[in-house]
GUSELUM-222821 format. One record per residue (C-alpha): residue in three letters; residue number from 1; x, y, z. Coordinates in Angstrom, 1 decimal, padded with zeros to 4 digits. Example, Ala and Ser with C-alpha at 12.3 -4.5 7.8 and 13.67 -1.06 7.14 Angstrom:
<rs>
resn  resi  px  py  pz
ALA  1  012.3  -004.5  007.8
SER  2  013.7  -001.1  007.1
</rs>
This chain:
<rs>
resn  resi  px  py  pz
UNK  1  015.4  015.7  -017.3
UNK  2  014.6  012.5  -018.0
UNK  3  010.7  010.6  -017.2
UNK  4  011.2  009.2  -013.9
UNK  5  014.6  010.5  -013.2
UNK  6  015.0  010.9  -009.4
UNK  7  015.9  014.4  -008.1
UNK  8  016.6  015.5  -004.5
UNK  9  015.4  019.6  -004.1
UNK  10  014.7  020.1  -000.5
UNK  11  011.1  020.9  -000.2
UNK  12  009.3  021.8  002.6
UNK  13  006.7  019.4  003.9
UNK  14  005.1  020.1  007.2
UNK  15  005.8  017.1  009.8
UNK  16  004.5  017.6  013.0
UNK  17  002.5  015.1  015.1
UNK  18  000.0  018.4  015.6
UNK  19  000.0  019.9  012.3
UNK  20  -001.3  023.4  013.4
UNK  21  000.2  023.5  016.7
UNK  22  002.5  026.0  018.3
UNK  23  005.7  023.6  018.3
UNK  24  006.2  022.5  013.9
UNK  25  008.7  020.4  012.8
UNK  26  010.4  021.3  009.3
UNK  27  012.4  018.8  007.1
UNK  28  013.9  018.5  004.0
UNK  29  012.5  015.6  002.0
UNK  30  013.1  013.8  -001.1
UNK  31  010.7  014.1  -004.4
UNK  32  010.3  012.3  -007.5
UNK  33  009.5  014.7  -010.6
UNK  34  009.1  013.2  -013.8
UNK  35  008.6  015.5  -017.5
UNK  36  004.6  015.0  -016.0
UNK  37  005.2  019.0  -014.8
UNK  38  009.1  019.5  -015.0
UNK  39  008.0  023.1  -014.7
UNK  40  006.9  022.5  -011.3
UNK  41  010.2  021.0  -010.2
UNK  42  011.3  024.6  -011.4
UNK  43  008.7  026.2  -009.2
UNK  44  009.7  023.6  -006.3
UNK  45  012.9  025.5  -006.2
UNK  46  012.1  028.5  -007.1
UNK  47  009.3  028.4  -003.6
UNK  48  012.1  027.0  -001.4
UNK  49  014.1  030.0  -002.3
UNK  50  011.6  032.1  -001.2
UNK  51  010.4  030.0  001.7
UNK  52  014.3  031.0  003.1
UNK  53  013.8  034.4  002.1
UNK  54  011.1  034.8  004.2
UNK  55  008.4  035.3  001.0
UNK  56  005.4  032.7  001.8
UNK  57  003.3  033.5  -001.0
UNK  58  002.3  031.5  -003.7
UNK  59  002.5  030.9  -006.8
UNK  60  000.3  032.8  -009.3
UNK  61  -001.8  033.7  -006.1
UNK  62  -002.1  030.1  -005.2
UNK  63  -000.7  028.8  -001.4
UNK  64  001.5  026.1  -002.2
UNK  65  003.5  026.6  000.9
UNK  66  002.1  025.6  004.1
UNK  67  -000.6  027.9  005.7
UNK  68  000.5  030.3  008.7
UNK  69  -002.3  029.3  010.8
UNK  70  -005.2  026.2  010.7
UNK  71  -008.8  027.8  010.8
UNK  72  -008.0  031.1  010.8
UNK  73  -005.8  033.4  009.8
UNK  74  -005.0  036.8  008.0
UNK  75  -005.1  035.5  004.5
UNK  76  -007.9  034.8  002.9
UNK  77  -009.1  031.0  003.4
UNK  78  -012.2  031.3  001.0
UNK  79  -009.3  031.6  -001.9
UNK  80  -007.7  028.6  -001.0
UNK  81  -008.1  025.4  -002.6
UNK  82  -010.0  021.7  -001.2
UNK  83  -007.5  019.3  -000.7
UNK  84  -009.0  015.4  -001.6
UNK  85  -007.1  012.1  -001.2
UNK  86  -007.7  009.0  -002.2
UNK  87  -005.7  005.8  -002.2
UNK  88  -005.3  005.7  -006.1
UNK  89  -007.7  007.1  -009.1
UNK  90  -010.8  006.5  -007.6
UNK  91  -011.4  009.6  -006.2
UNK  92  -011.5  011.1  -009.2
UNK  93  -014.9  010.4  -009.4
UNK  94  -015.8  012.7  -006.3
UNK  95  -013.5  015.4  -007.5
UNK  96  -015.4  015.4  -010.8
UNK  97  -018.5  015.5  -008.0
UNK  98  -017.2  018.2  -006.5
UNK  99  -015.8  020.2  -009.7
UNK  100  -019.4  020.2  -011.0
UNK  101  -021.1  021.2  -007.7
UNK  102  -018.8  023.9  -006.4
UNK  103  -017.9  025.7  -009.8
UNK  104  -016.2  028.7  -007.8
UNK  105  -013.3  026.5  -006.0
UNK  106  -010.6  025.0  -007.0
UNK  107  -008.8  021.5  -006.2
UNK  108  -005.5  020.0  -005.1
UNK  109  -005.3  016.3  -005.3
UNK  110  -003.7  013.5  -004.3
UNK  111  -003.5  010.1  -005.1
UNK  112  -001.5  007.3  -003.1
UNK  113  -000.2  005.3  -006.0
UNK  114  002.5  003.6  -004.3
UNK  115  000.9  002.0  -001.6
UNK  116  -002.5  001.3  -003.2
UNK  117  -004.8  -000.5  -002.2
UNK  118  -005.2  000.3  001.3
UNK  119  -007.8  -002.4  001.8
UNK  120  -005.3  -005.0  002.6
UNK  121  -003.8  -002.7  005.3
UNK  122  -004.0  -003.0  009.1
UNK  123  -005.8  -000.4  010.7
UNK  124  -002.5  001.4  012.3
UNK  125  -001.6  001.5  008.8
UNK  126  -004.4  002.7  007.1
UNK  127  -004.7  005.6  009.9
UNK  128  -000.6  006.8  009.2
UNK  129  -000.9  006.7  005.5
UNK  130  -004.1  008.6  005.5
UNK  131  -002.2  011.3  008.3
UNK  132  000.3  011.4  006.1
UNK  133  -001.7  012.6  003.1
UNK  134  -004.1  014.8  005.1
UNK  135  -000.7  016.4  006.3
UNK  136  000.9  016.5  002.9
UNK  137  -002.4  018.3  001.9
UNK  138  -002.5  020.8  005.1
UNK  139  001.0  021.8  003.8
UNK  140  -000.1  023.2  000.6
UNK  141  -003.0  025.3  002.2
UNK  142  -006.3  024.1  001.5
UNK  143  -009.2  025.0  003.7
UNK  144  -011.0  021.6  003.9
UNK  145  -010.2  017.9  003.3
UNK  146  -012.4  015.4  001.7
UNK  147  -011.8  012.0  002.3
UNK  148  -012.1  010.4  -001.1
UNK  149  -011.1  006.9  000.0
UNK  150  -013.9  004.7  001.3
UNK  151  -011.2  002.8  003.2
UNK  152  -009.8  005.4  004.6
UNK  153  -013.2  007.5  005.8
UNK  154  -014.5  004.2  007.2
UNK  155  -011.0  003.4  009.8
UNK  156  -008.8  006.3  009.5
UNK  157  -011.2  009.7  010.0
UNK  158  -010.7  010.0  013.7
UNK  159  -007.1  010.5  013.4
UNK  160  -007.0  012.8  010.6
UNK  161  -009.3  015.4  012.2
UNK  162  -007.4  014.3  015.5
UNK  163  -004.3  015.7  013.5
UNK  164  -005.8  018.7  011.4
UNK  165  -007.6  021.8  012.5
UNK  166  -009.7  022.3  009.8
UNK  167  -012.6  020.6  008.6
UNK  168  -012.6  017.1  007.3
UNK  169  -015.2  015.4  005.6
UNK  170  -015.3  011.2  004.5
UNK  171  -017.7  010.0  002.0
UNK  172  -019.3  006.9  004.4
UNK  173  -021.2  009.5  006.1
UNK  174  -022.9  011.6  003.1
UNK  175  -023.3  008.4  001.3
UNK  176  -025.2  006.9  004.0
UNK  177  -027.4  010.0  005.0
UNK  178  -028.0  009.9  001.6
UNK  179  -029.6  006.4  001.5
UNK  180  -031.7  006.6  004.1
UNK  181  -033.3  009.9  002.7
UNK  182  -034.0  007.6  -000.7
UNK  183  -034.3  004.2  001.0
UNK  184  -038.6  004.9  000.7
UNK  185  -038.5  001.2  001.9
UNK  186  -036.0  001.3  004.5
UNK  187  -034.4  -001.7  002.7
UNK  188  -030.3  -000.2  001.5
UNK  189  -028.1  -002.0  -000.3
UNK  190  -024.1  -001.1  -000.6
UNK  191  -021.6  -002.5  -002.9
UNK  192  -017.9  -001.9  -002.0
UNK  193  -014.8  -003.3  -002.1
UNK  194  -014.1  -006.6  000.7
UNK  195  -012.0  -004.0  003.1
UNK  196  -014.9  -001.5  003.5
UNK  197  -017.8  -004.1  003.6
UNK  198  -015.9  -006.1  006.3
UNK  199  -015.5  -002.7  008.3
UNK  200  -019.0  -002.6  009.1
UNK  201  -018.6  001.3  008.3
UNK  202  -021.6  001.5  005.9
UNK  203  -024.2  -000.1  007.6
UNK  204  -023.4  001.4  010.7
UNK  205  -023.9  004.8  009.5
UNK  206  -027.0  004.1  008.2
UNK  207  -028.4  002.9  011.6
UNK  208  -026.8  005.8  013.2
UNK  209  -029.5  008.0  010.7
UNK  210  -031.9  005.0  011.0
UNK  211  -032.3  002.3  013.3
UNK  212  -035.4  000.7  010.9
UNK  213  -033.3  000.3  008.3
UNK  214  -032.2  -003.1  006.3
UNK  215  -028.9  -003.0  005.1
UNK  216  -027.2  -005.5  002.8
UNK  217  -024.3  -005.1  001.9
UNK  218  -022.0  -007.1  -001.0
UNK  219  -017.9  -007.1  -001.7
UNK  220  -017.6  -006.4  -005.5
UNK  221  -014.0  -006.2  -005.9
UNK  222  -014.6  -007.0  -009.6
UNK  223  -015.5  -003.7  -010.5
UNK  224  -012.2  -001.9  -010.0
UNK  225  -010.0  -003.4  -012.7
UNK  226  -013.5  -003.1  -015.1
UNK  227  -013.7  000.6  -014.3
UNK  228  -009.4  001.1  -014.4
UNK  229  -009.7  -001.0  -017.8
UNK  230  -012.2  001.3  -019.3
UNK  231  -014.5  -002.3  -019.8
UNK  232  -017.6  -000.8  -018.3
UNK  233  -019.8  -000.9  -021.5
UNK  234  -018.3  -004.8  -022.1
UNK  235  -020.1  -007.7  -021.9
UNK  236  -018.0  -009.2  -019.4
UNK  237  -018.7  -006.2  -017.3
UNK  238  -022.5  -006.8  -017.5
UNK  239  -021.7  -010.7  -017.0
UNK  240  -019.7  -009.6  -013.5
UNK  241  -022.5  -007.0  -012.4
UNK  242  -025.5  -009.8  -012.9
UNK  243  -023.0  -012.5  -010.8
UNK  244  -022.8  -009.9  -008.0
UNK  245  -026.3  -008.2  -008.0
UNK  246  -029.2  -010.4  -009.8
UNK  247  -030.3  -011.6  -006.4
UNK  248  -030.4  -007.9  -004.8
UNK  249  -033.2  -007.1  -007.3
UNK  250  -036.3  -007.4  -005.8
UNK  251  -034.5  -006.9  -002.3
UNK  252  -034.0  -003.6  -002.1
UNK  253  -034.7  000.3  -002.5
UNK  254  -031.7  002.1  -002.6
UNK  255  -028.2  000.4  -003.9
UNK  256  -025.1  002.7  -002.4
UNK  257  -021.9  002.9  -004.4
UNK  258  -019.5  002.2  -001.8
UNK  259  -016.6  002.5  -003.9
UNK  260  -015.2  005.2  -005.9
UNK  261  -014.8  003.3  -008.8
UNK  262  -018.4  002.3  -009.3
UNK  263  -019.9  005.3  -010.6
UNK  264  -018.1  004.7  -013.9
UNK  265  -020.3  001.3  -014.2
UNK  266  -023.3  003.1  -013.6
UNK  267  -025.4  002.4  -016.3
UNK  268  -024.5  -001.3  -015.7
UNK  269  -025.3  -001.5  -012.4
UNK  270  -028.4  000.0  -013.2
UNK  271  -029.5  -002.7  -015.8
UNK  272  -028.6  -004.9  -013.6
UNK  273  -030.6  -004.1  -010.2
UNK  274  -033.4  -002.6  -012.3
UNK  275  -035.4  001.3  -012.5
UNK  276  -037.2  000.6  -009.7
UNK  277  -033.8  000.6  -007.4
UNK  278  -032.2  004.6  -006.4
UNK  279  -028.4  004.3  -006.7
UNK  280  -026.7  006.7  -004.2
UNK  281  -023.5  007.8  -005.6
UNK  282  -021.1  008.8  -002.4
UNK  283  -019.2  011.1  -004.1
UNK  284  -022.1  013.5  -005.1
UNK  285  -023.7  012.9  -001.6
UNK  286  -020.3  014.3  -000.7
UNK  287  -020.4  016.7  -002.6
UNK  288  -023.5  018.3  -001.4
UNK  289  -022.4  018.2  001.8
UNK  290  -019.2  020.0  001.2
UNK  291  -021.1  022.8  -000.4
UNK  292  -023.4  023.3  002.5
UNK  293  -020.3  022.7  005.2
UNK  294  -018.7  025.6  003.0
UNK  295  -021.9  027.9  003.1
UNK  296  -022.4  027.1  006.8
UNK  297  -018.5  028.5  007.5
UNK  298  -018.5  031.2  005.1
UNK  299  -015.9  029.5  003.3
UNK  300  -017.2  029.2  000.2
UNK  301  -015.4  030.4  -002.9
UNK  302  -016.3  033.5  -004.8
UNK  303  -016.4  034.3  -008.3
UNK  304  -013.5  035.4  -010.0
UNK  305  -015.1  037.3  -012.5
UNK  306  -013.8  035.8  -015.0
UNK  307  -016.6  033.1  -016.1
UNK  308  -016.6  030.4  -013.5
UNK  309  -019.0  028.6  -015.7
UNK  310  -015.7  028.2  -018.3
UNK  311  -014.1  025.9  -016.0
UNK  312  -013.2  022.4  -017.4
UNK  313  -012.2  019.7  -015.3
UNK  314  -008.7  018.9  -014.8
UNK  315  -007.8  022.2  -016.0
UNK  316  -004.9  024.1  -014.7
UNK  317  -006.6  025.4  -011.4
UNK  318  -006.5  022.3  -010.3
UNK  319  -003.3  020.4  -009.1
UNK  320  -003.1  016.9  -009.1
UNK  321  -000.3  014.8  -006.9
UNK  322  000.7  011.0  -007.2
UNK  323  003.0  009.2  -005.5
UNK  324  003.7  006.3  -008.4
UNK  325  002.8  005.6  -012.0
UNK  326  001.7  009.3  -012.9
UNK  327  001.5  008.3  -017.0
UNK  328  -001.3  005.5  -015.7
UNK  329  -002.5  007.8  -014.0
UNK  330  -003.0  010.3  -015.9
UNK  331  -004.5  007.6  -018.9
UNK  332  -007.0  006.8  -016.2
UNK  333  -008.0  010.0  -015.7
UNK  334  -008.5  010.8  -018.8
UNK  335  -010.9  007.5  -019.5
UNK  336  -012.9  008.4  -016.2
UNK  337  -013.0  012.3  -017.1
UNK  338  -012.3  012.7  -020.6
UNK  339  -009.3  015.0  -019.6
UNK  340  -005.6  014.2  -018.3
UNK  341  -004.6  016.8  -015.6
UNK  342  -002.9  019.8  -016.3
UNK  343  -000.8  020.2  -013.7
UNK  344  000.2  016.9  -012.6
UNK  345  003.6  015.9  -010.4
UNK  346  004.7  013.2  -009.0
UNK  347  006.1  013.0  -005.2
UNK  348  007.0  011.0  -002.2
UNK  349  004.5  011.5  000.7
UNK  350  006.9  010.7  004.0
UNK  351  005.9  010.5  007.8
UNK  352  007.1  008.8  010.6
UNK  353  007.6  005.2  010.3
UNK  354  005.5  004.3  013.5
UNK  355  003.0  001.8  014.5
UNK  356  000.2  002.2  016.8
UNK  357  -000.8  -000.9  018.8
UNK  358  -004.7  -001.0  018.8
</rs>
């Protein structure tokens, strides 16, 4: 099979307006493979076959067909895997957040290649592509969504735990609670990208946690392309982060990194806004959360017993979905995490063409 070529198998994906309610719609729907994982076009079949048999078990004890009930059920949910989305490759700064902090679970992942960025959206469309890839997620049994998308936790969270019936957790919220715990000085920055500054979403959290604080908040769309480009140690990336930030020096406490692409300029940022300044990384505020969320519902993975300290990110526990460009992505990956993913397919994440009025 050639890279890219287009293949119809009819795969299950769960389509319901109430994912987890009594009345489930089933449909057959078309997905791109490429020779990213041909073996798991192979296994695509080889679960629709047992699907129609009646066999909903999953392969090599993982559920990869939908779950038999939301929140509760006879299987066992600590097993299953976190489902994160983000809007591209991003997020795969909070799954390496969450891979390091919750070394007994494992991931599925999905990025939104195809109809990145989502910061140019409208809000009706934000909300149905981020339902769609909650619901894409939900179908593959996973026992708690993250968020990964800035864009997406600050306009489209309300619908996706509206549609889902598990728990679902953004990365505006953790990132925020976060801040005001280190903001000594009550005075937060945020840098993000123009879609998630213009929502408001940041500073509003904070002042939900703290009405005191002073939040300034800057656009620095800049920094994706640096990051994507692997030019975070480049001069021009230092010339970009002193443009955006010189003036924020002396002005705040606490910088948050409203964007899932900024921890990989870290150090830079750093230089730039000085020692003195606490950045607050989202993802591993997230990531805390998520392990006391798990803890909290006795859902938290156990050991396997066989060395859960020898995991390595991207290895093949994990499984990582894109809807477009899954080479670039996987070169990304591997200059954000120093690994390409193992198990890597690419697929077409359908829903119902509809738009809300707001």
């Amino acid at each position: 099979m050639a890279a890219g070529e287009r293949i119809t198998v009819h795969g299950l994906i769960r389509e319901a307006d109430e994912v987890y309610g009594t009345s489930v719609v089933w449909s057959k729907r078309s997905i791109m493979c490429s020779t990213v994982r041909v073996t798991s076009y192979r296994n695509l079949i080889k679960h629709e076959s047992r699907w129609r048999a009646g066999d909903h078990g999953g392969d090599e004890g993982r559920k990869e067909g939908p779950p038999a009930t939301a929140g509760g059920s006879d299987r066992n949910m600590n097993s299953l895997p976190i489902g994160i989305f983000d809007s591209g490759v991003g997020g795969l700064t909070v799954y390496r957040a969450l891979h390091e902090n919750l070394l007994n679970e494992h991931f599925v992942y999905l990025g939104d290649t195809a109809r990145v960025p989502y910061g140019t959206k409208s809000l009706a469309t934000v909300e149905r592509y981020a339902v769609e890839n909650a619901q894409f997620l939900a179908a593959r049994g996973i026992k708690l969504l993250v968020v990964a998308c800035n864009t997406a936790s600050a306009l489209a969270l309300p619908a996706i735990r509206q549609s889902l019936s598990i728990d679902v957790v953004g990365v505006i919220g953790p990132g925020a609670r976060a801040a005001v715990a280190a903001g000594k000085g009550k005075r937060i920055g945020v840098i993000a990208t123009e879609s998630t500054v213009q929502s408001g979403a940041y500073t509003k959290a904070i002042e939900k946690v703290d009405a005191d604080a002073v939040v300034i908040e800057r656009a620095c769309p800049l920094f994706v392309p640096l990051a994507e480009e692997g030019w975070a140690n480049e001069e021009v990336a230092r010339t970009v982060a002193e443009t955006y930030l010189k003036d924020l020096r002396s002005s705040i406490d606490a910088l948050v990194l409203g964007c899932t692409h900024y921890p990989i300029l870290r150090q830079v940022i750093q230089d730039t806004v000085g020692e003195q300044v606490e950045l607050i990384d989202s993802g591993e505020a997230t990531a805390r959360e998520v392990k006391s969320l798990l803890k909290e519902k006795g859902l938290a993975g156990s050991s396997s017993g066989t060395g859960a300290l020898e995991r390595q990110l991207c290895d093949d526990l994990d499984h990582f979905y894109v809807t477009d460009a899954a080479e670039r992505f996987a070169r990304v990956a591997e200059r954000f995490l120093g690994s390409k993913p193992s198990r890597l397919e690419a697929v077409e994440v359908w829903g119902h063409d509809e738009l809300r009025t707001h």
